[in-house]
LUMVOLO-786249 format. One record per residue (C-alpha): chain; x, y, z. Coordinates in steps of 0.02 Angstrom, whole numbers. Example, Ala and Ser with C-alpha at 12.3 -4.5 7.8 and 13.67 -1.06 7.14 Angstrom:
2
<pt zator="A" c1="615" c2="-225" c3="390"/>
<pt zator="A" c1="684" c2="-53" c3="357"/>
This chain:
160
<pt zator="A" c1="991" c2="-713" c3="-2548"/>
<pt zator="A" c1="1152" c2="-788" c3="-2481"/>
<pt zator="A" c1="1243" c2="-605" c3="-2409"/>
<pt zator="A" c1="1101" c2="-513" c3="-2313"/>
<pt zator="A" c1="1133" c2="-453" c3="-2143"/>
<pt zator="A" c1="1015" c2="-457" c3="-1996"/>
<pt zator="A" c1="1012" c2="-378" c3="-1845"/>
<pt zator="A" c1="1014" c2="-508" c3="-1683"/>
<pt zator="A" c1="865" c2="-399" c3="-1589"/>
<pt zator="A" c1="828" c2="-223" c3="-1605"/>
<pt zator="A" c1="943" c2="-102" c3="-1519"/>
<pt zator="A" c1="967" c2="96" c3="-1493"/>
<pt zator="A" c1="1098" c2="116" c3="-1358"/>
<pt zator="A" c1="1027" c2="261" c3="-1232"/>
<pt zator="A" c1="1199" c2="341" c3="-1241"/>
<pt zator="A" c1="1183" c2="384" c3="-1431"/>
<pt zator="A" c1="1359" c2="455" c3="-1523"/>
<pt zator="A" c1="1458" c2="460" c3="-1338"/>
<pt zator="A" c1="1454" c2="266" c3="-1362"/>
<pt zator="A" c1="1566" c2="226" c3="-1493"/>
<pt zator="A" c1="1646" c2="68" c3="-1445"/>
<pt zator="A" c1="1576" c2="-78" c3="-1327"/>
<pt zator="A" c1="1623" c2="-242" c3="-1321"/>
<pt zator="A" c1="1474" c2="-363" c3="-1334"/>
<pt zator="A" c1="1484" c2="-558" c3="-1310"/>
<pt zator="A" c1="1396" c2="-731" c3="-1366"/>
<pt zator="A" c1="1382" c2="-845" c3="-1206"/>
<pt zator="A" c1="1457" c2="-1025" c3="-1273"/>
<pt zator="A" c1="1273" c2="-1091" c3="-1249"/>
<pt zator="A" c1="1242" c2="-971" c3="-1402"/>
<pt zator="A" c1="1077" c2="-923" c3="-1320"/>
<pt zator="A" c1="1113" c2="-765" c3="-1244"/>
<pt zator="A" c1="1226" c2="-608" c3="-1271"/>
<pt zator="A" c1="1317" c2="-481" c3="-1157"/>
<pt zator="A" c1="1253" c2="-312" c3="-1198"/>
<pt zator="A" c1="1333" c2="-154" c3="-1112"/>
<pt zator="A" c1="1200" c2="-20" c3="-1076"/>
<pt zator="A" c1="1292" c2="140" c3="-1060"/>
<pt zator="A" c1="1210" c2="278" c3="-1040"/>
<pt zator="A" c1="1324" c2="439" c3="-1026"/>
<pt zator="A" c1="1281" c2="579" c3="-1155"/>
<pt zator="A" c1="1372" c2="752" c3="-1162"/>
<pt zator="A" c1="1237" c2="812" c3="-1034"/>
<pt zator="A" c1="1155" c2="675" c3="-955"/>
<pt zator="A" c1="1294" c2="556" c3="-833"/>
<pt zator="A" c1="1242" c2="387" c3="-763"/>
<pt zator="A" c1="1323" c2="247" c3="-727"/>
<pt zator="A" c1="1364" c2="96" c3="-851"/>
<pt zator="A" c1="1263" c2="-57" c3="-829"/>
<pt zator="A" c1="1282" c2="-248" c3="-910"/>
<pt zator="A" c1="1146" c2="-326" c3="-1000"/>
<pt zator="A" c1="1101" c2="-513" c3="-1051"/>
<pt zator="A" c1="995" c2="-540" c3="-1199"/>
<pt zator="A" c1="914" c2="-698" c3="-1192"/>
<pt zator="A" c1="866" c2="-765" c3="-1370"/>
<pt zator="A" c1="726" c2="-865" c3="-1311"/>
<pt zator="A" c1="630" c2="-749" c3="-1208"/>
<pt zator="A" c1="684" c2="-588" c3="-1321"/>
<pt zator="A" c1="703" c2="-499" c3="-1162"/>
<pt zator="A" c1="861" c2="-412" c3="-1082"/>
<pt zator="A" c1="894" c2="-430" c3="-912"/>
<pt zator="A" c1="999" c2="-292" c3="-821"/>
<pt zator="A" c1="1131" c2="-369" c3="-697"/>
<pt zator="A" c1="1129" c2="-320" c3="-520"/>
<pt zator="A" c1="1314" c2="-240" c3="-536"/>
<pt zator="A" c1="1407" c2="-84" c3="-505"/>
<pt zator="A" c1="1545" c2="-17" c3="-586"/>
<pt zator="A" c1="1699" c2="135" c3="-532"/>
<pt zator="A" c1="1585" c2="295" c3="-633"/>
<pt zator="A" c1="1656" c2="443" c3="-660"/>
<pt zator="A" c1="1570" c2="556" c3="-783"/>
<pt zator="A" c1="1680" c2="520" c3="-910"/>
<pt zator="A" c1="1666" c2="321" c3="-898"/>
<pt zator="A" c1="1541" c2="261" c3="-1023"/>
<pt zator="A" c1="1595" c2="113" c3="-1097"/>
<pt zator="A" c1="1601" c2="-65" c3="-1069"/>
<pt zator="A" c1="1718" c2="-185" c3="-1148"/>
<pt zator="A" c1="1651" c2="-374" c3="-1088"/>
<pt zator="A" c1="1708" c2="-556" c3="-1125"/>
<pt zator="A" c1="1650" c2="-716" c3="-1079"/>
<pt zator="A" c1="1771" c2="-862" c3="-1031"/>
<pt zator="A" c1="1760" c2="-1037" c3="-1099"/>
<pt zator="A" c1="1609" c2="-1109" c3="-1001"/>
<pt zator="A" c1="1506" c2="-952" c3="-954"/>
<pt zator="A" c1="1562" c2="-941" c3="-772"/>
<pt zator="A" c1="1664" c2="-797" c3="-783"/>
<pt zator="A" c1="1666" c2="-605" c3="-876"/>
<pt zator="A" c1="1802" c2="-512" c3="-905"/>
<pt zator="A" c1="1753" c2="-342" c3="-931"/>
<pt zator="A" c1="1818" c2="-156" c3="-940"/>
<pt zator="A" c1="1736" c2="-2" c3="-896"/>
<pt zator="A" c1="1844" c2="138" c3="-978"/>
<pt zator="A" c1="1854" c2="338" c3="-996"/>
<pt zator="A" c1="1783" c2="437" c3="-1137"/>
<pt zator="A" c1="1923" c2="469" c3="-1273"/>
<pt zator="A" c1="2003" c2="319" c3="-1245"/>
<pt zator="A" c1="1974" c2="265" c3="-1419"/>
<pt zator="A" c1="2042" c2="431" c3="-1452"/>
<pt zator="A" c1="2174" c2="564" c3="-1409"/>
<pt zator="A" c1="2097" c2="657" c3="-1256"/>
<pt zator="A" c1="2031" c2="586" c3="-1104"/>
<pt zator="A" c1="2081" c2="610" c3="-924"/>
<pt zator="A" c1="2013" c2="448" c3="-818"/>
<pt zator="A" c1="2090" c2="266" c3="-815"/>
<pt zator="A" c1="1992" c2="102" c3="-822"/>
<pt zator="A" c1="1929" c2="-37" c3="-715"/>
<pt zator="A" c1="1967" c2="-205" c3="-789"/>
<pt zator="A" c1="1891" c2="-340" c3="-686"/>
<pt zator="A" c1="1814" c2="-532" c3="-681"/>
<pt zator="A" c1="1627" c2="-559" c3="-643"/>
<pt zator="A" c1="1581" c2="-734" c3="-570"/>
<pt zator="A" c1="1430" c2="-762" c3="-665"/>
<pt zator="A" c1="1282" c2="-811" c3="-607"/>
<pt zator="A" c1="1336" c2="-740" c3="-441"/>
<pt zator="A" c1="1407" c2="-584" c3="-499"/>
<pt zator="A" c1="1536" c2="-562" c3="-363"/>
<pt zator="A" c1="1666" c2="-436" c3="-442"/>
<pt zator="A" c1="1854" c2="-439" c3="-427"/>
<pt zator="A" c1="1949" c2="-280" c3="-480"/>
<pt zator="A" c1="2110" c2="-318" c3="-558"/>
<pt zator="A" c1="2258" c2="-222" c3="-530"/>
<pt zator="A" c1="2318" c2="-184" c3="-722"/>
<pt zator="A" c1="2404" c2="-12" c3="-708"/>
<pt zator="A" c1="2539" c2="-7" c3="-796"/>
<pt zator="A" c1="2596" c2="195" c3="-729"/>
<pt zator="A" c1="2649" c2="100" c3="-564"/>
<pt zator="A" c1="2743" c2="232" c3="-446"/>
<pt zator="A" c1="2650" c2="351" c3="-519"/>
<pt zator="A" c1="2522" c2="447" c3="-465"/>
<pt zator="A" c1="2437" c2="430" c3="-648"/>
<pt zator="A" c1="2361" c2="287" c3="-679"/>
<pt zator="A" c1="2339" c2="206" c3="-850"/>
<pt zator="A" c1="2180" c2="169" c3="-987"/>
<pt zator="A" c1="2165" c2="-12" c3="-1030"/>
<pt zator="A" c1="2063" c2="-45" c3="-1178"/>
<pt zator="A" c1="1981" c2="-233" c3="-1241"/>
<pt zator="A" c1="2044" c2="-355" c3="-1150"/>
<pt zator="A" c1="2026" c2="-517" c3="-1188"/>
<pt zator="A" c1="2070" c2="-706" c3="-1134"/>
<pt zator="A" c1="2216" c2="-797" c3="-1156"/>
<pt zator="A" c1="2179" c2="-963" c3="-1249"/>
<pt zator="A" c1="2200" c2="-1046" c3="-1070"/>
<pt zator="A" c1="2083" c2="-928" c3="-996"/>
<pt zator="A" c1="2216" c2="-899" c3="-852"/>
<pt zator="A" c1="2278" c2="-744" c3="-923"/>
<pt zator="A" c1="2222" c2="-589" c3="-1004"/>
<pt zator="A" c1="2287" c2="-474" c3="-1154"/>
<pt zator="A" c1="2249" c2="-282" c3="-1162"/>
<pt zator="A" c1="2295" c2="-115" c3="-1221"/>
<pt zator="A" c1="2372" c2="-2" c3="-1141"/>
<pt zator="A" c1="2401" c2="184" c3="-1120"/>
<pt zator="A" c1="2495" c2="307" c3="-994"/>
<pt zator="A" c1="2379" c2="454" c3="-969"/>
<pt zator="A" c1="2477" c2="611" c3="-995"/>
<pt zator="A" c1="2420" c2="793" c3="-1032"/>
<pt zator="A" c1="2228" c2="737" c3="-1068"/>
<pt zator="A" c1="2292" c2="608" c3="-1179"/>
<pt zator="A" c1="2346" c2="425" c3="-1177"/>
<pt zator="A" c1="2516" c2="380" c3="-1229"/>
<pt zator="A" c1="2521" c2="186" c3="-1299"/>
């Protein structure tokens, strides 16, 4: 049957319907994936964490990482660079995707396998004292740059 669909490896996020979007990612060795574990629910807060699925060992490993949490974070928007070395990632508010929320983002690049973190300044409300939700960034094709979306956060809302 050429058009059937499988699933990579069985998955039920923990954060059920308050996870809409994440941004998961094939490692160029195509033999493991980046899989955000978010686990915020309308009554239960925790903090995002950052899986690897290995396809070998069918296991997911949980990386040693923490993330800016507020209880309305729950997502994680991730991207691997050209070789592996490096994630680009973004942690951002619940809404976002939508037309209330009232948190910005952290958009930042993981050194991978060490997993030192550097936050990157993206805020594009400078001068202000409210900040901005960034939403999937992604590489540049020279992997020196990123691209995102952007919103101003005004009156529980984002304004593109």
């Amino acid at each position: 049957m050429a058009n059937k669909d499988t699933l990579l490896f069985p998955y039920i996020s923990p954060g059920g319907i308050a996870e809409l979007v994440n941004g998961f990612d094939l490692h160029p060795d195509n033999e493991k994936i980046l899989v955000p574990l978010c686990q915020s629910t309308l009554l239960n807060s925790k903090p995002p964490k950052l899986g690897v699925y290995n396809f070998g060992s069918d296991k997911i490993d949980t990386l040693s990482l923490e993330f800016n949490f507020s209880f309305v974070r729950i997502g994680i928007w991730v991207r691997y660079n050209e070789d592996g070395s490096k994630i680009l990632y973004c942690v951002y508010p619940k809404g976002a995707y939508g037309d209330t929320t009232n948190d910005d983002s952290e958009v930042g690049i993981i050194e991978y396998p060490s997993l030192n973190k550097r936050i990157l300044d993206v805020n594009t409300n400078k001068g202000n004292t409210c900040k901005s939700v960034q939403l999937a960034p992604n590489w540049v094709d020279d992997y020196q740059s990123i691209v995102y979306g952007s919103g101003i956060l005004v009156n529980n809302g984002a304004a593109g």
